[in-house]
N, C-alpha and C positions, 0 to 999 in steps of 0.2 A: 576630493582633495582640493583645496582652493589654491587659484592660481595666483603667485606674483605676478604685478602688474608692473611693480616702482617699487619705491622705497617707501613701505607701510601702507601699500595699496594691492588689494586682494580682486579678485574675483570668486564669487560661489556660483555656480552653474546648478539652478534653484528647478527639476525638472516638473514639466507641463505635459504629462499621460495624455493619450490620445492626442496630441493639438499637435498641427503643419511647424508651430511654434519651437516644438522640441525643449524650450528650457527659458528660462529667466536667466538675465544675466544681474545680480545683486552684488554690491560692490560692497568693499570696508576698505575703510580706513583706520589704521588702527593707532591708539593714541595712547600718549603715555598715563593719562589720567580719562578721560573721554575719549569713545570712539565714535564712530559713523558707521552707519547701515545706509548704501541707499538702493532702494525696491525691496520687494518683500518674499513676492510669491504666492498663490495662488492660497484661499483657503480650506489646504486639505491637509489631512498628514505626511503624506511623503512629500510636502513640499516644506514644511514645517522639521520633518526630520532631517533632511537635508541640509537646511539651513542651519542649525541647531549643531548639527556635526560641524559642518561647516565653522562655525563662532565660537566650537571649543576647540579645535585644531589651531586656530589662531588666538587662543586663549582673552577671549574677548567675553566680559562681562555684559549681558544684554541690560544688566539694570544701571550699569554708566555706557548706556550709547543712543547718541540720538537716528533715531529712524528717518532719511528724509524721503519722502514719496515722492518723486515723478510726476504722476497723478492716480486719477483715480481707476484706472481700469485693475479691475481685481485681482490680474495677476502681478500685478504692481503694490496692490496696497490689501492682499486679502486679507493676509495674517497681521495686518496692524492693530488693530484690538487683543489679543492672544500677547503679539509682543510688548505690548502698553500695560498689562496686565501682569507680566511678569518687570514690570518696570522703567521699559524702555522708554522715549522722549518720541513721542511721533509730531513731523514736523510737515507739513504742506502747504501747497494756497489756498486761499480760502475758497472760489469756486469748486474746486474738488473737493475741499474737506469738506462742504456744503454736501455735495452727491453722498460722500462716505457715510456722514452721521445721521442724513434726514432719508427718510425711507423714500428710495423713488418713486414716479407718480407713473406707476405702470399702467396704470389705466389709462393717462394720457400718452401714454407713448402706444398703447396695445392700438388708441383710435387714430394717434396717427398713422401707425401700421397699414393700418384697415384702410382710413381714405387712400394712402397711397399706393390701396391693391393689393396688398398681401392676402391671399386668400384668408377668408373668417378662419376655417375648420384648421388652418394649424397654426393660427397665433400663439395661443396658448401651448402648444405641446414646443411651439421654436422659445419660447419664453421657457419654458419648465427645463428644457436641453440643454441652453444656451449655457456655457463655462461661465462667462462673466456672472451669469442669476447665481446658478448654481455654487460658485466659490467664491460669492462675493465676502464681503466683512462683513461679521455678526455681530450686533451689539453697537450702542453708541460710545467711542473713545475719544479722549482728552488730546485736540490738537492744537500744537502752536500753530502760528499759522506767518508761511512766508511771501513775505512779497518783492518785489523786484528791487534788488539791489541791495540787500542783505547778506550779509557775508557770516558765513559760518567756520569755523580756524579750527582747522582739527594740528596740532602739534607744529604751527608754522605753513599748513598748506591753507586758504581761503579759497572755499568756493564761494564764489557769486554765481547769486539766486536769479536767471532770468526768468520771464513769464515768456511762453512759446506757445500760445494758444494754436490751436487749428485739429490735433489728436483730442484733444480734450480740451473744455473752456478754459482752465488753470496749469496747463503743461508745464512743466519746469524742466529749465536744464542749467546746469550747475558748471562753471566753469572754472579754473585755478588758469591765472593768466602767467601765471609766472612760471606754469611749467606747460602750458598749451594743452591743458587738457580740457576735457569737454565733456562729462557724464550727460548723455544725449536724452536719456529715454527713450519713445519712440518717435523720440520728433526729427533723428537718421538713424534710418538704419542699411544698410551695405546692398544686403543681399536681395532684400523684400521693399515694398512697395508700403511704406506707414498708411494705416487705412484710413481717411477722413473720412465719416458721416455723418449724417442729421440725421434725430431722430428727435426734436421739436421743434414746431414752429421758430420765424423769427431771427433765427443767426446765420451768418455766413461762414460757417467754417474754412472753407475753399480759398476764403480770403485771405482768413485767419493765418492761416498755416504758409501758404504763400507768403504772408510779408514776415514772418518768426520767420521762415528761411532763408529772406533776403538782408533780414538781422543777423542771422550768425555766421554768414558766407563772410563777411566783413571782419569777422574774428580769427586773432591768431592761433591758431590750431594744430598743431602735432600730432596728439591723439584722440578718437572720437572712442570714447565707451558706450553704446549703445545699450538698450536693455534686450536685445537681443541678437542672438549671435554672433558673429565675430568682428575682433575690432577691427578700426582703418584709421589711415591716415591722412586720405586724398579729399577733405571735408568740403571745398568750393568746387571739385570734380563734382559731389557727389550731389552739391546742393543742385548742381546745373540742372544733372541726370533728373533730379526728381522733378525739379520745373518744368523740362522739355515734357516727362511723363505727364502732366497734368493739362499741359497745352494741346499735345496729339487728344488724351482722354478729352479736353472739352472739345473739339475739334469733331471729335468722337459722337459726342452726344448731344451735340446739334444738329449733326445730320439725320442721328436717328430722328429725332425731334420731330425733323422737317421731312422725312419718310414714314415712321413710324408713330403721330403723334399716339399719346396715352399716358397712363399712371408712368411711375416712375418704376413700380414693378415690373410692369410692359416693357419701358424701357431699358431696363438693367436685362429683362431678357436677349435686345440683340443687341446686348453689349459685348464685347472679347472678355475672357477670365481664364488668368492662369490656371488651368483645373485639367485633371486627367479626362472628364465628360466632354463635351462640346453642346452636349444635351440640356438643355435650362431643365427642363423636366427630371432630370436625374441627379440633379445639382442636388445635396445634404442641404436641409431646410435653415440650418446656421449660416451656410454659404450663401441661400437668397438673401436672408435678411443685410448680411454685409454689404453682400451685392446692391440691392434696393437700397441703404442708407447712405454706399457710394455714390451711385447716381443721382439723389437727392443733395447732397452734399456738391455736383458739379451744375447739375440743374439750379439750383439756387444763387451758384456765382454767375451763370450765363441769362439768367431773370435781372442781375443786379445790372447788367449787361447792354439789357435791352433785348436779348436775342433770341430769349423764350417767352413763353405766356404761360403764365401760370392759372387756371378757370378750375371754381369749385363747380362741379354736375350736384343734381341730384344726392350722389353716395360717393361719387371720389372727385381729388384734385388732379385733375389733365392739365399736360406741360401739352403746349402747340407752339409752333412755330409764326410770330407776327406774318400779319399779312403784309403779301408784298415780297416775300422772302421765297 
């Protein structure tokens, strides 16, 4: 049953089997001639049936409603081919709709896996498991594509379209200033920790995502709709919380650095992780890999730093601590 949020704003609670995640949060808008979708959900069928229920309870046409993606992580954007297909208007940035439509370069991300110590023997089976491979979106579909400061009017409400890199190269989050709302995706969320990694050469995600935060702490804000779990209101509380997390975590992973030097797999081993284990060894092979492309992702802002060294061996790249340190 989709929840009232406002006046013509819904929420569908789009569920994620098996995931820590529990559910999608997909939002409508609903309009007297056009409406709006934004997130999608995972692409599998009961994510799809869900949804579907969901848009004929609120008697919503998918073939007059534009789809906006978040970005591109699958349970955000799985089903957008399927609903493009059935007619809908799928809308993103172009970094992400790039990921969506062009087939990833899993062979370059399997090697950088590898240099940065993920065991060889379960690249591939953490690649064939992984939810995002697994439900990702099939097929190449037809997207607009948004860029910053685009405003899209559903019935008198305007979202503006920000770019919020740092979850993703093309993160979006959507904002209606006139009623302080904020459709976040995961670039806040309340309860969890939004996960930044790297998983190519090159970017500083870490960065990334840290100044998208110090961008929308400055925004008027009443309500945060996140794409996950529950809403809130206390949005420069939370942007703090997540700063201060990312200071303690680099804080974190210099030390190890400078006790521990090694791959970044080594390293995300004595890292802390909210996890029922304590055992890196027993860790779900999805949970190293998050883990390894966290630490890579903090690794890479304290390189930009000065703080680390980054040294290709042989067969992998080792993070060491400057000399002197």
């Amino acid at each position: 049953m989709p929840e009232q949020i406002g006046e013509n704003i819904f929420r569908i609670t789009v569920p994620m089997p098996k995931n820590p995640l529990k559910y999608l949060n997909a939002y409508v808008l609903k309009g007297r001639e056009r409406s709006c979708l934004i997130d999608t959900g995972l692409n599998r069928s009961s994510c799809l049936e869900a949804l579907q229920q969901g848009l004929a309870r609120l008697d919503v046409d998918i073939k007059h409603t534009d789809v906006l993606i978040t970005h591109m992580h699958s349970d955000h954007s799985g089903l957008a081919p399927t609903l493009s297909a059935q007619g809908a208007r799928i809308m993103m940035s172009k970094p992400d709709a790039d990921v969506v439509n062009q087939p990833a370069d899993w062979d370059g991300i399997l090697y950088f896996a590898r240099i940065n110590g993920l065991p060889d023997d379960q690249l591939q089976k953490t690649i064939d498991t992984h939810p995002g491979f697994k439900y990702r979106p099939q097929g190449e579909v037809e997207i607009s594509i948004l860029n910053e400061g685009d405003i899209i009017t559903v019935d008198g409400l305007n979202l503006h379209c920000l770019i919020t890199p740092g979850h993703s190269k093309g993160h979006l989050c959507f904002y209606v200033p006139e009623h302080g709302l904020l459709f976040a995706g995961d670039m806040l969320l309340e309860e969890i920790t939004p996960n930044i990694s790297q998983w190519r050469p090159g970017r500083n995600p870490l960065h990334e995502y840290l100044h998208s935060l110090d961008r929308v702490h400055d925004l008027d804000v009443s309500l945060v709709l996140p794409g996950h779990r529950r809403l809130f209101s206390h949005h420069r509380q939370r942007v703090q919380e997540l700063k201060r997390h990312h200071h303690h975590r680099l804080q974190e992973v210099e030390t190890i650095v400078r006790d521990h030097p090694g791959t970044a797999f080594h390293i995300a081993s004595h890292m802390s992780w909210d996890l029922n284990t304590k055992d890196w060894e027993k860790f779900p092979l999805a949970q190293k890999w998050f883990a390894t492309g966290e630490a890579l992702a903090h690794l890479s802002y304290l390189e930009s730093q000065g703080k680390v060294i980054r040294e290709m061996s042989a067969e992998y790249q080792v993070w060491t601590a400057p000399s002197g340190v």
